[in-house]
TORKE-103243 format. One record per residue: x negated, y negated, z of N, C-alpha, C in turn; residue number from 1. Coordinates in steps of 0.2 Angstrom, whole numbers, plus 5000, padded with zeros to 4 digits. Each point is the difference from the previous one (the first is absolute). Example, Ala and Ser with C-alpha at 12.3 -4.5 7.8 and 13.67 -1.06 7.14 Angstrom:
2
  n.xx  n.yy  n.zz  ca.xx  ca.yy  ca.zz  c.xx  c.yy  c.zz  num
  4934  5028  5039   5004   4994   5000  4996  4994  5000    1
  5002  4995  4996   4996   4994   5001  5004  4995  5003    2
//
This chain:
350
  n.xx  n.yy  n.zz  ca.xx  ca.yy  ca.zz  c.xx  c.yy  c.zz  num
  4725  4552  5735   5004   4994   5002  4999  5000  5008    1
  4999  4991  5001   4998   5000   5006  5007  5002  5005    2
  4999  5003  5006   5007   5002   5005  5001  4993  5000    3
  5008  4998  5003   5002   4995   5004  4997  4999  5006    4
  5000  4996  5003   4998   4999   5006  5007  5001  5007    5
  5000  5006  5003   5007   5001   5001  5000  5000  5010    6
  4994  4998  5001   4998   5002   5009  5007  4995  5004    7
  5003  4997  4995   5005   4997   5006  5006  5002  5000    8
  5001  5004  4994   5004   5007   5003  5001  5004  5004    9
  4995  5003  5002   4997   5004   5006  5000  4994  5006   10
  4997  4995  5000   4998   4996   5007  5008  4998  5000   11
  5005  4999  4998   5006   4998   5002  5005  5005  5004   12
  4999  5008  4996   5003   5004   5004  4996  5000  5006   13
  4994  4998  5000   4994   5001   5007  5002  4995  5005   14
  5003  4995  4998   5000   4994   5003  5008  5003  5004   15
  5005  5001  4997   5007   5006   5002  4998  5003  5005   16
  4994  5003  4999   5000   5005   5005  4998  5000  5006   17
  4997  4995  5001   4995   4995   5007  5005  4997  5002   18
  5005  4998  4998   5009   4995   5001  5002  5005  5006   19
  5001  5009  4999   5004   5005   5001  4997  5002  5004   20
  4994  4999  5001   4996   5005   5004  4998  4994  5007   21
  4999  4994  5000   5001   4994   5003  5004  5000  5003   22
  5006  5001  4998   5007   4996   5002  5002  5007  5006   23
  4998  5007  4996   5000   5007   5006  4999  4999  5006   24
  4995  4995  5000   4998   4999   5008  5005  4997  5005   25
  5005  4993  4996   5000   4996   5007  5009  5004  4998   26
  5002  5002  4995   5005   5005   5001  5002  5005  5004   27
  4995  5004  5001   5000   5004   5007  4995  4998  5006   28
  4999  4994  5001   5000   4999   5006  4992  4999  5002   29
  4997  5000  4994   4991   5000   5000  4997  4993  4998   30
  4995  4999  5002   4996   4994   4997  4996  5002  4993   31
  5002  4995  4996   4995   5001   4992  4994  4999  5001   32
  4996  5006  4996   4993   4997   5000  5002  4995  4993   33
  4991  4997  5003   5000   4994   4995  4993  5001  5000   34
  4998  4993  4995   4994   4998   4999  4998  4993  4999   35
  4997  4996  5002   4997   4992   4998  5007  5000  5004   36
  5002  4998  5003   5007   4998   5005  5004  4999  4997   37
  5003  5006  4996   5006   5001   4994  5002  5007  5003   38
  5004  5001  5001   5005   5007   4999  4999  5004  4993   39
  5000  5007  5002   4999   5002   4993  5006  4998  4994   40
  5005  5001  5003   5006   4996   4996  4999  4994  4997   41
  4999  4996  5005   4998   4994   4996  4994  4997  4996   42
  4996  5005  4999   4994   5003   4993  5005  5001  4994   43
  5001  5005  5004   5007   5001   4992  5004  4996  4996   44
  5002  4997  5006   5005   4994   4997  4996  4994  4997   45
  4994  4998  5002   4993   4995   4997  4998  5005  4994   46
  5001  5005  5000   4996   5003   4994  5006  4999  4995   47
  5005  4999  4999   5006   4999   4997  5000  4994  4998   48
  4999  4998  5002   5000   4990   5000  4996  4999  4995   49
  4992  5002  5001   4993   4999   4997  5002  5002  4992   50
  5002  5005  5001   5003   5004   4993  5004  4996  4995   51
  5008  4999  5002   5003   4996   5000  4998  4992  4997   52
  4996  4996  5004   4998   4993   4999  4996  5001  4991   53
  4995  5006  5002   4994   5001   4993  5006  5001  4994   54
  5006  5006  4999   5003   5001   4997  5004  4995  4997   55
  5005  4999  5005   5004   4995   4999  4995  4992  4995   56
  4995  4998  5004   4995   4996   4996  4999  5001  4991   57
  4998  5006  5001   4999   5002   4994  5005  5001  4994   58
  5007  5000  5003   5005   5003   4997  5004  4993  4998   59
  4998  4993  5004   5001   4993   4997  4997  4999  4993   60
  4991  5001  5003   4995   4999   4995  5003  5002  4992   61
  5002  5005  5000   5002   5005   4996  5007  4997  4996   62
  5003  4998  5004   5007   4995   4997  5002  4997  5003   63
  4997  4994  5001   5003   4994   5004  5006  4994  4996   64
  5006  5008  5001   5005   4995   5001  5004  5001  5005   65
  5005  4995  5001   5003   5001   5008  5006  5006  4999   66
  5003  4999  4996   5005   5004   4999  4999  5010  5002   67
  4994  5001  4996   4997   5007   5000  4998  5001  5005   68
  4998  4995  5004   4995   5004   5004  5003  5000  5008   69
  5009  4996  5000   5003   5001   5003  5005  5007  5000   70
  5002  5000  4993   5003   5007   4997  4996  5006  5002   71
  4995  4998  4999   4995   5006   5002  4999  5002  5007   72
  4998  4995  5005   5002   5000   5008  5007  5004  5003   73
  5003  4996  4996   5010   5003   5003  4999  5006  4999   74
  4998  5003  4995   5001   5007   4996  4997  5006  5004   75
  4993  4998  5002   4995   5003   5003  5003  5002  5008   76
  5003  4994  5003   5002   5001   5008  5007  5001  5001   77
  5003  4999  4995   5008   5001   5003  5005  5006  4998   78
  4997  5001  4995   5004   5009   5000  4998  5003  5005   79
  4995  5002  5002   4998   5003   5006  5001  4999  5006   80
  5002  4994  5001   5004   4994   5006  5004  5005  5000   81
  5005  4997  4993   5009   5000   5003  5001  5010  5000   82
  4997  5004  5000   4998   5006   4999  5000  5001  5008   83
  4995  4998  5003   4999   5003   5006  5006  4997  5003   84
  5001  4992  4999   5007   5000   5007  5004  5003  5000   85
  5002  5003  4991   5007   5003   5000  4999  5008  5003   86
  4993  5001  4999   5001   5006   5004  5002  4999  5009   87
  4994  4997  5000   5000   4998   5010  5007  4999  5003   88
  5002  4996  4995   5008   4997   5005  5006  5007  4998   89
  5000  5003  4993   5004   5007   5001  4998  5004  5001   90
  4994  5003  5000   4999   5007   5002  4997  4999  5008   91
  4994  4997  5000   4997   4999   5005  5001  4998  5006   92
  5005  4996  4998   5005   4997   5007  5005  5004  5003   93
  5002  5002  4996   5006   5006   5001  4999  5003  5004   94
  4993  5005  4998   4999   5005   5001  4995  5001  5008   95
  4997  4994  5002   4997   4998   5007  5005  4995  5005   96
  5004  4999  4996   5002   4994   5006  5005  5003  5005   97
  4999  4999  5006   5000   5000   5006  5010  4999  5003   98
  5003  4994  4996   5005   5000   4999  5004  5002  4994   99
  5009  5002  5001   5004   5002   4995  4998  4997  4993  100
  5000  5005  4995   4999   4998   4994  5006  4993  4998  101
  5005  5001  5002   5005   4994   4999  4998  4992  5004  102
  4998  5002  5005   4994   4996   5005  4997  4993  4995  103
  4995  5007  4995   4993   4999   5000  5005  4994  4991  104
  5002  5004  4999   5004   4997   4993  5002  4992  5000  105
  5004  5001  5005   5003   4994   5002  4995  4995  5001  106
  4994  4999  5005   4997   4996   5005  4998  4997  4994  107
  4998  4993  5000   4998   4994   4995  4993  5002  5001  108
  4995  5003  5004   4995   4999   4999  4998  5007  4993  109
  5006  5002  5001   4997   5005   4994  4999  4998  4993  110
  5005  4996  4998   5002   4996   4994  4992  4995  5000  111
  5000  4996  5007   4994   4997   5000  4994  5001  4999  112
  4997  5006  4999   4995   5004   4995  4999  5000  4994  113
  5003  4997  4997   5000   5000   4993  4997  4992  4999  114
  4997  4998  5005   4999   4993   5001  4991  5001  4998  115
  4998  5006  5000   4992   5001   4999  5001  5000  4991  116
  5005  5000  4998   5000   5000   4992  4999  4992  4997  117
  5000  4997  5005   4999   4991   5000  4996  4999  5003  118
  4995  5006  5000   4993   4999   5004  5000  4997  5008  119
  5006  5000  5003   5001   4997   5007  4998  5007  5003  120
  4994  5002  5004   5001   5007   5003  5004  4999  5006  121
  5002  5008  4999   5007   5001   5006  4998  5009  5002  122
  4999  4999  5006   4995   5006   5002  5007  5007  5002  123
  5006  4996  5003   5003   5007   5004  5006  5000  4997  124
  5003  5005  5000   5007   5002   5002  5004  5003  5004  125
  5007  5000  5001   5002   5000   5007  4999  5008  5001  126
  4996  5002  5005   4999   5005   5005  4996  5004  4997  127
  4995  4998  4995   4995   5005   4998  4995  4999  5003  128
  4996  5004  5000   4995   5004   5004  4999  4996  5009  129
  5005  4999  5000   5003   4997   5007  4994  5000  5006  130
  4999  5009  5001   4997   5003   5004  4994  5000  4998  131
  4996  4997  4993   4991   5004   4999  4997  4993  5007  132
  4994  5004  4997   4996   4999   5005  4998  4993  4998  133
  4998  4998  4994   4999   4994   4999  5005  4994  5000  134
  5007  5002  4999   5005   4997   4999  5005  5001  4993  135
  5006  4998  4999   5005   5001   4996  4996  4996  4994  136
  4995  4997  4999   4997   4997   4993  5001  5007  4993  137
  5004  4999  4997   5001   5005   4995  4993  4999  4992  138
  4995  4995  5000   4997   4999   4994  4997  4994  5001  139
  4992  5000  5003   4996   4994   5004  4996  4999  4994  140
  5001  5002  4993   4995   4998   4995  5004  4996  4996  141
  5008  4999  5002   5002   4994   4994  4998  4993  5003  142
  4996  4999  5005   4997   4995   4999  4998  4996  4997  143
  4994  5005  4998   4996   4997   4993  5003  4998  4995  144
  5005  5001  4995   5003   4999   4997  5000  4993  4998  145
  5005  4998  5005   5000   4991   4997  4992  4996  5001  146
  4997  5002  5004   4995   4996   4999  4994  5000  4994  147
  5001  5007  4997   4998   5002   4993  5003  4997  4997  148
  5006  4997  4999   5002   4998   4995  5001  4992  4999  149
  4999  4998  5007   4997   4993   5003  4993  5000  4997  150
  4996  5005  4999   4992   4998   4998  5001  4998  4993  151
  5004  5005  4996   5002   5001   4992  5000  4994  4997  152
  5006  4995  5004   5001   4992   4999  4996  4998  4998  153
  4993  5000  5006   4993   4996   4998  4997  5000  4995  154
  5002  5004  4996   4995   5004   4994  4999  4995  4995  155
  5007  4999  4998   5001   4994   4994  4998  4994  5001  156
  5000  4998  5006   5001   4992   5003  4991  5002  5000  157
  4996  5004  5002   4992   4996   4999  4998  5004  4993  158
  5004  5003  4997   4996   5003   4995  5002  4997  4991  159
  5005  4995  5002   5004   4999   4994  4995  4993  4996  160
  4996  4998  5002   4996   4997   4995  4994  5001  4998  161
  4993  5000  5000   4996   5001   4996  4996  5005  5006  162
  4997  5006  4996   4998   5003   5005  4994  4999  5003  163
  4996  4993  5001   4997   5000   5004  5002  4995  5006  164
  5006  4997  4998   5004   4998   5006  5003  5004  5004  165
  5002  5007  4997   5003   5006   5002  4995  5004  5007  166
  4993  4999  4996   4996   5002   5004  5000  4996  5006  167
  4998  4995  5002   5000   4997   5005  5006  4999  5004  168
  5005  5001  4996   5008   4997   5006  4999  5010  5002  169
  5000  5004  4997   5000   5008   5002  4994  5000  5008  170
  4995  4999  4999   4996   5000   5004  4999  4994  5006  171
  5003  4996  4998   5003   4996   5007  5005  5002  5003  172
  5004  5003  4999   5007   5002   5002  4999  5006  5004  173
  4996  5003  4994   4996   5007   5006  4998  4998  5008  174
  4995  4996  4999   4995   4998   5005  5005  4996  5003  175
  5005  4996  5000   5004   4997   5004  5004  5005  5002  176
  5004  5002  4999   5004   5009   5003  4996  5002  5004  177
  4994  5002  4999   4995   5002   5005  4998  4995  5005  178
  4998  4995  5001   5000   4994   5005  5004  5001  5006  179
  5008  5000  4996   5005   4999   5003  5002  5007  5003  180
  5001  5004  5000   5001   5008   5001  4993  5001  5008  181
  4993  4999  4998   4997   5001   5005  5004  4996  5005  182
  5001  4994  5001   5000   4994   5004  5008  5003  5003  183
  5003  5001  4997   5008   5000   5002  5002  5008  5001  184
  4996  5006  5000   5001   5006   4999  4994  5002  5008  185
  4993  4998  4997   4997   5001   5006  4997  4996  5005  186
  5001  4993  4997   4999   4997   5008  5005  4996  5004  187
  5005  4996  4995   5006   4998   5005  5005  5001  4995  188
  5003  5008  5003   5007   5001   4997  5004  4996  5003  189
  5006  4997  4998   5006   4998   5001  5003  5003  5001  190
  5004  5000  5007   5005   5002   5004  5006  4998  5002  191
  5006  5000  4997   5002   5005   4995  4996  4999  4994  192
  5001  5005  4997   4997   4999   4993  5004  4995  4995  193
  4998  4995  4994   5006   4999   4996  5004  5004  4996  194
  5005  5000  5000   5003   5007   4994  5004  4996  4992  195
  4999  5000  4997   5004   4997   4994  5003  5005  4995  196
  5008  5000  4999   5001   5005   4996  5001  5007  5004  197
  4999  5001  5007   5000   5006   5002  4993  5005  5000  198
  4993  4995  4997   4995   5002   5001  4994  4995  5005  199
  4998  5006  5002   4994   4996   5006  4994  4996  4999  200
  4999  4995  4999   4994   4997   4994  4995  5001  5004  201
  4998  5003  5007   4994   5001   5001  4998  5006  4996  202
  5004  5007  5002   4998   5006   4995  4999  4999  4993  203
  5003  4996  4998   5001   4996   4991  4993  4998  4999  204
  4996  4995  5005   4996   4997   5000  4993  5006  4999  205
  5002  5004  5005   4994   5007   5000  4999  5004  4994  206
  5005  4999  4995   4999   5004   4995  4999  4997  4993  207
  5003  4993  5001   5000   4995   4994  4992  5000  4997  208
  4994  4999  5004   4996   4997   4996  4996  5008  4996  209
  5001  5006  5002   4998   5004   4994  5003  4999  4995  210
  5006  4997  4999   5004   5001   4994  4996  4995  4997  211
  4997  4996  5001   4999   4994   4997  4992  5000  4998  212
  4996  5006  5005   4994   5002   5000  5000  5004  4993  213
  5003  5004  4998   5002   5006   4994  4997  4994  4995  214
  5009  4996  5001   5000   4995   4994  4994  4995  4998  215
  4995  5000  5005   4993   4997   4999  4995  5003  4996  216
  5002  5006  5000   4996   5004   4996  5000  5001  4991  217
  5007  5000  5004   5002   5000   4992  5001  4994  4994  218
  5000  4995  5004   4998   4994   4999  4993  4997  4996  219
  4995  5002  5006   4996   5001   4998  4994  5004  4996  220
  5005  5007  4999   4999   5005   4995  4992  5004  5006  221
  5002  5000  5005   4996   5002   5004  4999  5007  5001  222
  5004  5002  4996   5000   5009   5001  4995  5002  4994  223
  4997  4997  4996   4994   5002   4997  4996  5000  5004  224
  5000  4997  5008   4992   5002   5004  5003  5005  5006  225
  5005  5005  5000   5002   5005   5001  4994  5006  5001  226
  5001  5003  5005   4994   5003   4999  5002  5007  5008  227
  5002  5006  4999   5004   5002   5006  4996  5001  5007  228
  4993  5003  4997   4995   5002   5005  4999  4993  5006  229
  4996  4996  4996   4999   4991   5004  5009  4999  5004  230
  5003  5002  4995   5006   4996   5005  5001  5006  5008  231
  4998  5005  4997   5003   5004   5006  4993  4999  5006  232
  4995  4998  4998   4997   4999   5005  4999  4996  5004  233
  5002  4994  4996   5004   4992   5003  5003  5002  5003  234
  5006  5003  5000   5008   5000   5003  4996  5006  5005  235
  4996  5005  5001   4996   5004   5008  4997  4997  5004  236
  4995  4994  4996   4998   4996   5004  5005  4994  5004  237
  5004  4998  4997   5002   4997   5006  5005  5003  5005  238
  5002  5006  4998   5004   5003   5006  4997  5001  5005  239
  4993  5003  5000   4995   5002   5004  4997  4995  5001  240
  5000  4991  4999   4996   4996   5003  5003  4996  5005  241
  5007  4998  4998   5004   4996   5002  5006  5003  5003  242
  5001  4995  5007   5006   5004   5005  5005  4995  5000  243
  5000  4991  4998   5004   4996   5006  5005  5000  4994  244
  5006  4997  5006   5004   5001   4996  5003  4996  4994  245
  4996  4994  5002   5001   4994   4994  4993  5002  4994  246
  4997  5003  5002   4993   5003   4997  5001  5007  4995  247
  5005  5001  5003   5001   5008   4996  5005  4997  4993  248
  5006  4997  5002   5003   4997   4994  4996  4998  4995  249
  4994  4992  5001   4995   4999   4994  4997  5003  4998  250
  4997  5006  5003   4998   5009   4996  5002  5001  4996  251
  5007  5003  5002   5005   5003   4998  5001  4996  4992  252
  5003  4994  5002   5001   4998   4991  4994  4994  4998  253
  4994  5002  5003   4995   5001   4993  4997  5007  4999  254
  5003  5005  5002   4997   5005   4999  5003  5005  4994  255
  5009  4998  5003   5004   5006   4999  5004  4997  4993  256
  5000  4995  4996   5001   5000   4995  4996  5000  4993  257
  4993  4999  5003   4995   5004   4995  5001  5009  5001  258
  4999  5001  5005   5003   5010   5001  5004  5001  4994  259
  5007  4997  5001   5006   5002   4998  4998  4996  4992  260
  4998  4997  4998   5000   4999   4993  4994  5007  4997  261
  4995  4997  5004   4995   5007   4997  5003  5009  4999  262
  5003  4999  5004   5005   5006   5002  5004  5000  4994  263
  5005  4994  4996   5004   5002   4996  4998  4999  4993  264
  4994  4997  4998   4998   5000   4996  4992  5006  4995  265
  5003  5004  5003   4998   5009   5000  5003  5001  4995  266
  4997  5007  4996   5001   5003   4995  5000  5007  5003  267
  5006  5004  5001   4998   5007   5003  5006  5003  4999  268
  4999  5007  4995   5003   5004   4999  5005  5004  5004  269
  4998  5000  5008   5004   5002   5004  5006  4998  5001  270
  5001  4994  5000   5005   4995   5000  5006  4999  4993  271
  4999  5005  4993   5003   5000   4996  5005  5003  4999  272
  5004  5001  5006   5005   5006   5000  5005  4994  5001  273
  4997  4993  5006   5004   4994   5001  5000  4996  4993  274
  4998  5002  4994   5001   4996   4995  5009  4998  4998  275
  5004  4995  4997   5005   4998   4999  5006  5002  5007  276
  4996  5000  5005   5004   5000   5007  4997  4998  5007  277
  5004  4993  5004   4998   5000   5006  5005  5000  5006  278
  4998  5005  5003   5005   5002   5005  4999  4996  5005  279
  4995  4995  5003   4998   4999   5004  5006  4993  5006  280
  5003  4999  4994   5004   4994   5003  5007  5004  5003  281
  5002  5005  4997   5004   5003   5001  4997  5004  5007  282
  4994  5001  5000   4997   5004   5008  5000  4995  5003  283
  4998  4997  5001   5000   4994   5005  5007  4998  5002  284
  5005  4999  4996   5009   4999   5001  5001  5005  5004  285
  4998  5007  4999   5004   5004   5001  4996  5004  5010  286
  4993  5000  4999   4995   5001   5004  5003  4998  5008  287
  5002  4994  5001   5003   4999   5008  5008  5001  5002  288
  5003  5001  4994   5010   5003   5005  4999  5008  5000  289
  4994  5004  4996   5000   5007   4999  4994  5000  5008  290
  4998  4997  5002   4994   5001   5004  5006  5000  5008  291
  5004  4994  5001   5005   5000   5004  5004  5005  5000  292
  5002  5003  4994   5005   5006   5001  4999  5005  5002  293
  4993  5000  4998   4996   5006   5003  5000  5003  5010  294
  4997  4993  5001   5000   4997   5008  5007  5002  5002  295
  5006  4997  4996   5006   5002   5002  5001  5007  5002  296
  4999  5004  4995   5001   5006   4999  4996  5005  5005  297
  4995  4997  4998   4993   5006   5005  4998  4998  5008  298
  5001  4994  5000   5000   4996   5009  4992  4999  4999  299
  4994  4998  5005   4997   4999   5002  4994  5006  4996  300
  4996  4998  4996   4995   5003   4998  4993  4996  4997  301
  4996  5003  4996   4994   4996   5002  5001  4996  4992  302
  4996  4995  5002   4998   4998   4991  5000  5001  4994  303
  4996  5003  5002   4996   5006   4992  5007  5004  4999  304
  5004  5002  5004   5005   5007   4999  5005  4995  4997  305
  5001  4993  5000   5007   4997   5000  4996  5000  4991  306
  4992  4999  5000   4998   4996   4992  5002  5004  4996  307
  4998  5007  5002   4999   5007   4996  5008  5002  4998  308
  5004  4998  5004   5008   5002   4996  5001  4994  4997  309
  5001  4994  5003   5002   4994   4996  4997  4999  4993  310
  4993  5002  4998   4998   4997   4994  5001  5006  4995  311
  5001  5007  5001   5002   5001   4992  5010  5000  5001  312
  5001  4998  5003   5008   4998   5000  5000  4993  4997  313
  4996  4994  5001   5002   4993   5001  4995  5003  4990  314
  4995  5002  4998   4999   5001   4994  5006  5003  4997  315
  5003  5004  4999   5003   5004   4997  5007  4994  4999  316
  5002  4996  5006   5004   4997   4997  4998  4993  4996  317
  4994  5001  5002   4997   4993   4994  4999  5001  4993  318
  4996  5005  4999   5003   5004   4992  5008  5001  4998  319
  5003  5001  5004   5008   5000   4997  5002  4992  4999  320
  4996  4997  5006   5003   4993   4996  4996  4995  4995  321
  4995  5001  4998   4996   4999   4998  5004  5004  4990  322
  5001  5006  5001   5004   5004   4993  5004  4999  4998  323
  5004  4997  5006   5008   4999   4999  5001  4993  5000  324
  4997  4995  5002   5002   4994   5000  4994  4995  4999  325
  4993  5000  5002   4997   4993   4998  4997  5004  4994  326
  4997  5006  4999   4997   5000   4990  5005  4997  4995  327
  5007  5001  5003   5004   4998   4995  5000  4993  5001  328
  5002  4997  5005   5001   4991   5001  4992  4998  4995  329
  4995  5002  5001   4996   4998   4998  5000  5000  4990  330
  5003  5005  4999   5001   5000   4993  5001  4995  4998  331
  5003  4994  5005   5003   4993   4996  4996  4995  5000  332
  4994  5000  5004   4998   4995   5000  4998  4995  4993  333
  5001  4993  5000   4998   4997   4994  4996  5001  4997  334
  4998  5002  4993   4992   5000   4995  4999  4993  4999  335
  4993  4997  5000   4997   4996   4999  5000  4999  4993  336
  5004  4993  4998   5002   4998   4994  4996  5000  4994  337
  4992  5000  5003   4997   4998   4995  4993  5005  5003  338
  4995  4999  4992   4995   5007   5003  4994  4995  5003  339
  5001  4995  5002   4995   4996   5002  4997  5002  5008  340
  5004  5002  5002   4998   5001   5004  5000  5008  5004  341
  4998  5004  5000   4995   5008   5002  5002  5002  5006  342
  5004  5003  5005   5001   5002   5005  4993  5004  5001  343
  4995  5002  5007   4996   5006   5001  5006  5004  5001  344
  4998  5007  5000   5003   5006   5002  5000  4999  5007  345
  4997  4997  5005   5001   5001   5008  5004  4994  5003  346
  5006  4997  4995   5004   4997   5003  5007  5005  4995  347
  5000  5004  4998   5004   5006   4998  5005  5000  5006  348
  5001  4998  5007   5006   5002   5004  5000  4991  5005  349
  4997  4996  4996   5000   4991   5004  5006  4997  5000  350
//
């Protein structure tokens, strides 16, 4: 029997960990390396998107009806949401903040954290991590959130008639995301930036068009010309050839969504231990309030020391909540009414 194709298993907790080990730097006080004028964090968070776009595409293809595929969305992102607020605001808060627990209970801004559960990201609460070096930001990756779920929107509205109208409104949407991102991201950012909803549509802008790159592929059914070696030697060559900064972006995402598809679309037995489980979402949620606590706790240390204790902590809590709360939520999602339509096995977690 042929194995599944399971490499995005693996590239997703990869992508978690480039998140954690990126975010270490400006946490304690360092600059992130990067590559192609991207931070390594922000690879990670682009490598998520890529993912993401292809999946969620696929997981339309598969059952395009609305109902399911929004049941399926909810399901996937909000137990583990309302999971980490409720730890953040009672244990978490408590436990670092700076003012009287009675203080900290009382003040509206506390209550007002539960405002990320409406996808409105809400970064601090009153008097925690007061003193880090980076500032009181208790959780800089719930950003991403609404604007994944801003991409999700897209899916139905270009893919809901015939697929090869599908194809072309997916690939123009791509390429216009990218247009608009280079121009508004690296030649004339807007200052202030716009914010809608409580997110910044420039940073929105920077990661939107992976998402929609994935969904090209998948669209296209382009992961049949997957191929790991050519992708990784595309994605060396342009690090190595290209430096500007509007220059490293267009590398960057024609490079790094073939990378990441070729990457997930592997067959490797090493990665079977991740079969029927992905902690990855839960690393990522968990990865930046464990990496400030740390800061809190330890004061001023180097990178690598802050990554090396935060990631089997921020893992450990992501398999608990991954055991205890999203494999279960996931148990519900709706079955596809009819056998006409074949989910692939690599939209298993879409």
């Amino acid at each position: 029997m042929r194995q599944r194709a399971n490499g995005f298993d693996g590239l997703r907790l990869f992508a978690a960990g480039l998140v954690i080990w990126g975010h270490s730097y400006p946490l304690t006080g360092h600059v992130s390396p990067g590559i192609l004028a991207n931070s390594v964090q922000t690879i990670g968070v682009k490598i998520f998107f890529v993912v993401s776009g292809f999946l969620i595409m696929k997981s339309w293809q598969s059952d395009p009806n609305l109902w399911h595929f929004w049941s399926k969305r909810a399901l996937r992102i909000m137990p583990g949401l309302v999971l980490i607020c409720i730890l953040t605001v009672l244990i978490l808060g408590p436990i670092f903040t700076s003012i009287t627990i009675s203080g900290y209970i009382s003040n509206p801004l506390t209550l007002f954290y539960f405002w990320n559960l409406a996808l409105y990201p809400v970064y601090f609460l009153p008097g925690v991590f007061a003193g880090n070096i980076y500032g009181p930001a208790i959780n800089g990756s719930l950003w991403s959130l609404p604007v994944e779920v801003a991409m999700y929107a897209g899916v139905p509205l270009v893919a809901w008639r015939s697929p090869a109208l599908a194809k072309r409104l997916t690939l123009a949407l791509a390429l216009a995301l990218l247009a608009a991102s280079i121009y508004f991201v690296r030649v004339y950012q807007p200052s202030p930036p716009p914010i809608i909803w409580g997110s910044n549509l420039v940073s929105a802008l920077d990661a939107a068009c992976y998402f929609y790159a994935g969904a090209t592929f998948a669209a296209f059914n382009l992961d049949r010309f997957a191929n790991l070696p050519v992708a990784i030697a595309l994605f060396a060559a342009a690090t190595i050839t290209v430096n500007g900064y509007a220059s490293g972006e267009i590398a960057l995402a024609l490079t790094l969504p073939y990378a990441a598809i070729s990457v997930g679309t592997i067959s490797s037995s090493a990665l079977s231990f991740l079969k029927g489980r992905d902690y990855s979402y839960g690393l990522y949620l968990y990865g930046f309030p464990i990496e400030q606590a740390i800061v809190h706790l330890i004061g001023p240390q180097s990178a690598i020391t802050n990554t090396m204790i935060a990631f089997p902590v921020a893992l450990l809590l992501a398999v608990m909540s991954w055991v205890l709360v999203e494999r279960r939520a996931l148990s519900f999602k709706p079955r596809r009414s009819s056998s006409k339509h074949q989910a692939t096995r690599v939209t298993e977690y879409a």
